[in-house]
C-alpha positions as CSV (number, residue, x, y, z in Angstrom):
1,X,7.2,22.6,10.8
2,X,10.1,20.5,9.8
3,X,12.9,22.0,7.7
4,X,15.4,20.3,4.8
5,X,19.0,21.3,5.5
6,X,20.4,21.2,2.0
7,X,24.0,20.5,2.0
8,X,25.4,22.0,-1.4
9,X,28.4,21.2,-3.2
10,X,29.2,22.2,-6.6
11,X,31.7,19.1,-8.5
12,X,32.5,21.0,-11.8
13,X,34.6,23.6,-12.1
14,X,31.8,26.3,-14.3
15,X,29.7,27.5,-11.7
16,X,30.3,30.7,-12.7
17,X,29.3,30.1,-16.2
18,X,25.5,28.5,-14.7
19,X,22.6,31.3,-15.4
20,X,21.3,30.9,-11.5
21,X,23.3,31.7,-8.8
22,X,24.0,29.8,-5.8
23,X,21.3,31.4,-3.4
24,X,18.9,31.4,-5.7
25,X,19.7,27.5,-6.7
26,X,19.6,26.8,-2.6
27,X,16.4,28.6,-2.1
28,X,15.0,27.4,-4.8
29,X,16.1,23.6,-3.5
30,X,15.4,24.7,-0.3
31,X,11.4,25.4,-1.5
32,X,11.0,22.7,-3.0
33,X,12.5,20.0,-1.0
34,X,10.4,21.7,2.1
35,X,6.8,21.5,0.3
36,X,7.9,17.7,-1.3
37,X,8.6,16.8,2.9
38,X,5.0,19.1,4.2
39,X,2.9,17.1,1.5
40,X,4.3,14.2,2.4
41,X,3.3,15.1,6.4
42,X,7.2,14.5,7.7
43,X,7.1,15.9,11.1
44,X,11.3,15.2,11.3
45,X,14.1,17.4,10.3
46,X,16.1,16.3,7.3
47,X,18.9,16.7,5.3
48,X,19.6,16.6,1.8
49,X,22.9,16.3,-0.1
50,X,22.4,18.5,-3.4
51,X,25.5,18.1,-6.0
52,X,25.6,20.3,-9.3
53,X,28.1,18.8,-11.9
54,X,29.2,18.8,-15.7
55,X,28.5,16.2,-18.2
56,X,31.9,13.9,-17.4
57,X,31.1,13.6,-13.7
58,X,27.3,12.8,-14.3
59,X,28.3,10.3,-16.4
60,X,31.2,8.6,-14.7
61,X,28.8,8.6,-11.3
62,X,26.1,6.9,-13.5
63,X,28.1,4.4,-15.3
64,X,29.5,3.3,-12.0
65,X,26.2,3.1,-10.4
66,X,23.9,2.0,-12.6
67,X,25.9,0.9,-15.4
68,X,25.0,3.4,-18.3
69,X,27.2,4.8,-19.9
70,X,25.9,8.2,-21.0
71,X,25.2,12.0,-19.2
72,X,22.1,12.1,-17.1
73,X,20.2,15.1,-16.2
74,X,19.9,13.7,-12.4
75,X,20.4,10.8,-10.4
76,X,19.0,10.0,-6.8
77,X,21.0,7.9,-4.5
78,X,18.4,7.5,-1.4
79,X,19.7,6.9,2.1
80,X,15.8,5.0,3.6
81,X,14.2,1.9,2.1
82,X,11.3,3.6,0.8
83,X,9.4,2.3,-2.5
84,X,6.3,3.2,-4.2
85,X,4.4,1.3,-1.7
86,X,5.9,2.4,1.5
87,X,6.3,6.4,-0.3
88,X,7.4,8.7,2.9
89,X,6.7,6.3,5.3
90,X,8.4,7.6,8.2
91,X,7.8,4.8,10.6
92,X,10.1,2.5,8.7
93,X,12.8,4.2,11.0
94,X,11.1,2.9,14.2
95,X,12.8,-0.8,12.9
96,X,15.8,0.9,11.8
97,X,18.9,1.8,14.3
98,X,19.2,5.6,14.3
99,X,23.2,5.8,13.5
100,X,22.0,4.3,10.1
101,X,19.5,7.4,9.1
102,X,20.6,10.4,10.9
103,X,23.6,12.9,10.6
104,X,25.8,12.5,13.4
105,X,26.8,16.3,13.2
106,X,23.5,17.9,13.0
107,X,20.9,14.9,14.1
108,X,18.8,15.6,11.2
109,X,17.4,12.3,8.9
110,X,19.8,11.5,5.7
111,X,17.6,11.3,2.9
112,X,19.8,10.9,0.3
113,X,21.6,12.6,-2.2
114,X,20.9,14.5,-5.3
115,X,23.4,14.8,-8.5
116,X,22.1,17.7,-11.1
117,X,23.6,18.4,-14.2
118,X,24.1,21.5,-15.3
119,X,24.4,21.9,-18.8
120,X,20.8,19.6,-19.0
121,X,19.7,21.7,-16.9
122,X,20.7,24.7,-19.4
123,X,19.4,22.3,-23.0
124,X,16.1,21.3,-21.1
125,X,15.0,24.4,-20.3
126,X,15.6,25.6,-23.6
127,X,14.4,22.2,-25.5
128,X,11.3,22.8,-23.1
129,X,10.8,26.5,-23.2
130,X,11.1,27.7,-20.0
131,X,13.3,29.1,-17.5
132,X,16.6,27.7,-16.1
133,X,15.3,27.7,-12.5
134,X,12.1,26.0,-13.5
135,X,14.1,23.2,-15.0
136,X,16.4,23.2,-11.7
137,X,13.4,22.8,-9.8
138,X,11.6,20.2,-11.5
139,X,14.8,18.3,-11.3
140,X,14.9,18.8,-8.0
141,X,11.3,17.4,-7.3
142,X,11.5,14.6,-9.3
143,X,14.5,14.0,-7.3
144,X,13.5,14.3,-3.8
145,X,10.7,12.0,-5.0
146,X,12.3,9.3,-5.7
147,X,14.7,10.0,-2.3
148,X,10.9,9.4,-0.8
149,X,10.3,6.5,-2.7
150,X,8.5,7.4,-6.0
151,X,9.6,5.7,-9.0
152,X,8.5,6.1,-12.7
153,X,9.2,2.3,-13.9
154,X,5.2,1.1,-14.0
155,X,2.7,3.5,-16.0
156,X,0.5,4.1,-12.7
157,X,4.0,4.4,-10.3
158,X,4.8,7.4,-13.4
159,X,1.5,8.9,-13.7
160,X,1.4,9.0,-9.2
161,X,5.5,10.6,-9.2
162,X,4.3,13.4,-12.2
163,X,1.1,14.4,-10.5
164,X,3.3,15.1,-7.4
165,X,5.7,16.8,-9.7
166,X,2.9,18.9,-10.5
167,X,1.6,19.6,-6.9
168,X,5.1,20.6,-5.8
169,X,5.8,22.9,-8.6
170,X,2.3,24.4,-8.5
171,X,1.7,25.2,-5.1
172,X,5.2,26.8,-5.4
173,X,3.7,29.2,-8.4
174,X,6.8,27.6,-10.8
175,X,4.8,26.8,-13.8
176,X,6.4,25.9,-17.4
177,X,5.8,29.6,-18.4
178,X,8.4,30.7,-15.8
């Protein structure tokens, strides 16, 4: 079974001050990211660069990106061509040279990377009522989504990317009451 290597950097300077800490943030990546990549039938290795940060880098890395101005709870920057019609398919890297989708170092496939805010991490759970590690993970599916090619732009592309929200979170037993 093929296994996400989640390459973790934290950019702010409060990690001490986030409620999780960082093993249970990389196993809960780690679990998520892995059932997002079985669902989805990839039969490949990968690795997945997972950043936490504060409101002033979020926003700096989304203005200069995408051109808003304002903190984010999460951006996705994927690495493969993937869209809502081609979601997870792997065989797009038959036509691609491998030096432009794998690691060097470890040989695994680059999906992308993920940028998480922590203090939306913190208001959304509580805005939402439920745990900090539920929000972190539903942030992190909706993220790894969209590094497979899910988007939320189009009413059916939204109602497709939540239901596989749902499917991810669920089979994992990390409901809203958590």
């Amino acid at each position: 079974m093929p296994k996400a290597i989640i390459i973790f950097e934290d950019m702010s300077k409060e990690l001490s001050e986030f409620p999780l800490g960082e093993d249970e943030m990389m196993s809960t990546a780690e679990a998520v990211i892995n059932k997002a990549l079985e669902i989805h039938d990839c039969e490949d290795d990968c690795q997945v660069d997972l950043y936490l940060t504060d409101d002033e880098n979020i926003r700096e890395i989304n203005r200069d990106n995408r051109n808003i101005d304002k903190v984010t709870d999460v951006l996705s920057f994927p690495n493969l061509p993937f869209t809502p019609d081609t979601v997870a398919d792997f065989s797009l890297l038959d036509e691609m040279s491998e030096a432009d989708y794998t690691d060097p170092e470890s040989g695994k496939i680059m999906l992308g990377e993920i940028v998480i805010c922590k203090s939306k991490v913190i208001s959304q759970a509580t805005d939402y009522g439920h745990s900090v590690k539920r929000e972190f993970a539903f942030l992190t599916a909706h993220s790894i989504l969209h590094l497979l090619g899910y988007d939320h732009m189009e009413d059916d592309d939204r109602a497709v990317m939540e239901e596989k929200q749902r499917e991810i979170l669920d089979s994992l037993g990390i409901t809203r009451q958590d």
